[in-house]
FIZANU-469053 format. One record per residue (C-alpha): x, y, z; residue in three letters. Coordinates in steps of 0.05 Angstrom, whole numbers, plus 32768, in hexadecimal, padded with zeros to 4 digits. Example, Ala and Ser with C-alpha at 12.3 -4.5 7.8 and 13.67 -1.06 7.14 Angstrom:
// residues 2
80F67FA6809Cala;81117FEB808Fser;
// end
This chain:
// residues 260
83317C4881BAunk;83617C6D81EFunk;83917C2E81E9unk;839D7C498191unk;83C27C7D81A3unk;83E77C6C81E3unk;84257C8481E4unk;84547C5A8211unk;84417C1D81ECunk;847A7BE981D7unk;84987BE1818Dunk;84687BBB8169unk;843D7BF18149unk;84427C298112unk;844B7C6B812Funk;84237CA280FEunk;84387CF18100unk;83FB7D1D80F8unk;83FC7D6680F7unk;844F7D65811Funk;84357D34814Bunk;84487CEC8154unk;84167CB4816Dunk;84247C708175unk;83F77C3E815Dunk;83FB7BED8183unk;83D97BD08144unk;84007BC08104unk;83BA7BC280E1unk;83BE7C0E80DDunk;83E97C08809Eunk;83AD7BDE8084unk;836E7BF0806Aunk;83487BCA8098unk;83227BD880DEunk;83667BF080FFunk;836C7C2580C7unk;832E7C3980D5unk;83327C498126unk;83737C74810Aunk;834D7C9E80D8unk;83177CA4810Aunk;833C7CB28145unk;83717CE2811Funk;83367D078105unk;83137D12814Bunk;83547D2F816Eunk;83657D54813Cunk;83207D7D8131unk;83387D9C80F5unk;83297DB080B2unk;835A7DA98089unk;83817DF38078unk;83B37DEC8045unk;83E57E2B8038unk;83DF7E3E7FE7unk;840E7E757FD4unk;83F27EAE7FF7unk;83B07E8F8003unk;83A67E648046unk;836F7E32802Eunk;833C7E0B8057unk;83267DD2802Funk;82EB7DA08042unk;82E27D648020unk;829C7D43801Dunk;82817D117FF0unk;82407D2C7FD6unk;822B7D7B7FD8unk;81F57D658005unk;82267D538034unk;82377D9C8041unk;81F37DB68061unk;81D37D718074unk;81FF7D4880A5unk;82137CFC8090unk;82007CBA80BCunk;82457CB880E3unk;82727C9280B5unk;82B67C7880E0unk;82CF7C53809Cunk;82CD7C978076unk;83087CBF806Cunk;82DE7D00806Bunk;82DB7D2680B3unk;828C7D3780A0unk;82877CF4809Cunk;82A97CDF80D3unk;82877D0C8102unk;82427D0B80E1unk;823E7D5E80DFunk;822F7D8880A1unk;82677DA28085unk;82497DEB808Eunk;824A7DE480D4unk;828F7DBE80D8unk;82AA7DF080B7unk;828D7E2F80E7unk;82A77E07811Aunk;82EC7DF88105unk;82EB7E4C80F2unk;82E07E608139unk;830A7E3D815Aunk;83427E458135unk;835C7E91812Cunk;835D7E9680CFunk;83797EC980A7unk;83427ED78085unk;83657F0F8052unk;83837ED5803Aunk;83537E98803Dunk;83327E718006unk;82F77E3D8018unk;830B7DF77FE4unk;82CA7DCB7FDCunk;82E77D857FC7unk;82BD7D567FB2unk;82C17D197F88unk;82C57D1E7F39unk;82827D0F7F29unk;82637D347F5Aunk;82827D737F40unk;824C7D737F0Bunk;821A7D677F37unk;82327DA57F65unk;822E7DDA7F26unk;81E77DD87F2Dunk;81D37DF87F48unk;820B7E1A7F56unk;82277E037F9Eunk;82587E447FACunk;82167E6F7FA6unk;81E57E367FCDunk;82257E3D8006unk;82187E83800Cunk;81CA7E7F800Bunk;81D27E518049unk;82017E7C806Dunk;81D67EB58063unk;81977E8B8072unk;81BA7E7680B7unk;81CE7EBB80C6unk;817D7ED080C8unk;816F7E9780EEunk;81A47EA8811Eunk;81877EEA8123unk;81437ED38132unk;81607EA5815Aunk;81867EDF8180unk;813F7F0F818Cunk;81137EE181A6unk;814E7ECA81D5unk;81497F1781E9unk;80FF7F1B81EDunk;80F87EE78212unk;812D7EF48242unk;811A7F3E824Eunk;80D17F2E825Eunk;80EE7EFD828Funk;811E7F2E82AAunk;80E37F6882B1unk;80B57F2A82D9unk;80EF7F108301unk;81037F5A8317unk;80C07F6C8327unk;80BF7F2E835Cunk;81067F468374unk;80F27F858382unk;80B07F6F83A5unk;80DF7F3B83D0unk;81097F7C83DEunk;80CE7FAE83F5unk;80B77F6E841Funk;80FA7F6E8447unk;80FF7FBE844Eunk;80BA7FB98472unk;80D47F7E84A3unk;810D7FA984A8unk;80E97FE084BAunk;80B17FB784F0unk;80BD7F758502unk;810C7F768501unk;81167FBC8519unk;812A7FA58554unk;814D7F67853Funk;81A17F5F854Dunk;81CA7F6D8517unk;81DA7F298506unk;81957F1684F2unk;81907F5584C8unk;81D27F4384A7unk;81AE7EF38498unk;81747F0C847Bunk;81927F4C8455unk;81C67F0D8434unk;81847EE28422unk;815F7F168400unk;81A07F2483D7unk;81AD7EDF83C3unk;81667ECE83B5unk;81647F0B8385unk;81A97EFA8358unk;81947EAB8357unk;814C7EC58346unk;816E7EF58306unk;81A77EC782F5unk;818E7E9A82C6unk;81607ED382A5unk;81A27EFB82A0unk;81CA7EC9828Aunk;819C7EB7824Aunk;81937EFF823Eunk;81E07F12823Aunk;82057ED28231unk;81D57E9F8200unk;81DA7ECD81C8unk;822A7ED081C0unk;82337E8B81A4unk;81FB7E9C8171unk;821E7EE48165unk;82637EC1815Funk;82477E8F8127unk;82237ED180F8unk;826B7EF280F9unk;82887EAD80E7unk;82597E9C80AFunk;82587EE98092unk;82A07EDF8086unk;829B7E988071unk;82647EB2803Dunk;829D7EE88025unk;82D67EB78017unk;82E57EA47FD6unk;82CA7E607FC9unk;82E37E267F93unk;82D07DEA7F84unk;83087DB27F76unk;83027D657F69unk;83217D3A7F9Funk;833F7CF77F79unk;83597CE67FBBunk;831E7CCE7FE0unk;82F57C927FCFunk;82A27C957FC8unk;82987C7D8013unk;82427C818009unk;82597C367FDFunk;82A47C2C7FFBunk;82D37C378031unk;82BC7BFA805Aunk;82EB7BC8806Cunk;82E87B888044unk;82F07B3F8059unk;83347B3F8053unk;834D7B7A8078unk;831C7B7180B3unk;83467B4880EEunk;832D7B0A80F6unk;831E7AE88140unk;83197AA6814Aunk;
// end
């Protein structure tokens, strides 16, 4: 797979320009629409990540094109003869979507969401209506998410309050050697045991801590994402471009390379 998009390899090959940069490609069956084609699409689609966002007067579109309105809350069997980056990765839409949102910084004043499906699934997406079954699943997510978020926090403070409790026993324990048995022990020993009972206390919170302050930012960071996402102004457009891949898109006879 590395060996597609080499870049110091000799002549013989198509060189493809995606997104203002240039790849080289060893195999003239690229240009085909056969099993070399198909490592391109695949490979173009996993480096660049991307939804596609397409600039509309003074609207910056991201558009996602899937082939059935299923496609965007249920995630496809990985498909590397589709065309379609759902398909292609085997992810929901939804969720390719809040992911490709994140990471990228959007203006999202200025930001349309374009649903394209094929022409006869347009029909089949007006009811009911997919814009308003879009939102119900990004609110639906959100309350999971929540949940999610509060028993992440229950959990992690009744840990913390049971953990803490043993910390300060182990500290109490220490003050009384302290105090008796190592009263009259050198400094250095003091120092040793003082640095154990610190280190067993932070790798004794740590992971408690961790959960409590830490796990629920990702979870936090995907509500913000999907309120917005569930604001944008949504359309639905046909995509001509794009054939049914669920019955096509596979290479046939003739454009798979033959071995002897």
């Amino acid at each position: 797979m590395a060996q597609v998009w080499h870049s110091a390899l000799p002549a013989a090959g198509s060189l493809h320009e995606r997104r203002g940069e240039r790849r080289w490609c060893p195999s003239d069956a690229c240009a085909s629409n056969g099993l070399g084609k198909t490592l391109a699409i695949f490979c173009m689609s996993a480096v660049d990540g991307g939804a596609a966002v397409t600039p509309h007067g003074s609207n910056q579109d991201i558009a996602i094109d899937v082939a059935t309105p299923d496609q965007l809350f249920n995630a496809p069997p990985i498909n590397p003869f589709s065309e379609r980056d759902v398909e292609l990765l085997g992810e929901a839409g939804l969720s390719f979507i809040v992911r490709q949102l994140q990471v990228h910084r959007r203006d999202w004043q200025h930001m349309r969401l374009v649903l394209r499906l094929p022409p006869d699934q347009i029909m089949a997406a007006s009811d009911p209506p997919l814009v308003e079954a879009l939102r119900r699943q990004c609110k639906a997510r959100i309350a999971d998410n929540a949940l999610e978020i509060r028993l992440i926090r229950q959990r992690s403070s009744v840990g913390l309050g049971i953990l803490a409790a043993i910390v300060v026993a182990a500290i109490m324990c220490a003050y009384v050697l302290f105090t008796t048995v190592l009263s009259g022990a050198s400094q250095v020993v003091l120092f040793i045991v003082a640095g154990a009972i610190s280190l067993f206390s932070w790798v004794t919170l740590w992971d408690v801590l961790e959960a409590l302050i830490f796990n629920p930012i990702p979870l936090l960071r995907e509500n913000a994402t999907l309120r917005k996402l569930a604001a944008l102004d949504i359309v639905v457009e046909p995509d001509h471009s794009k054939s049914d891949t669920r019955n096509a898109g596979q290479p046939s006879d003739e454009t798979m390379p033959q071995y002897p």
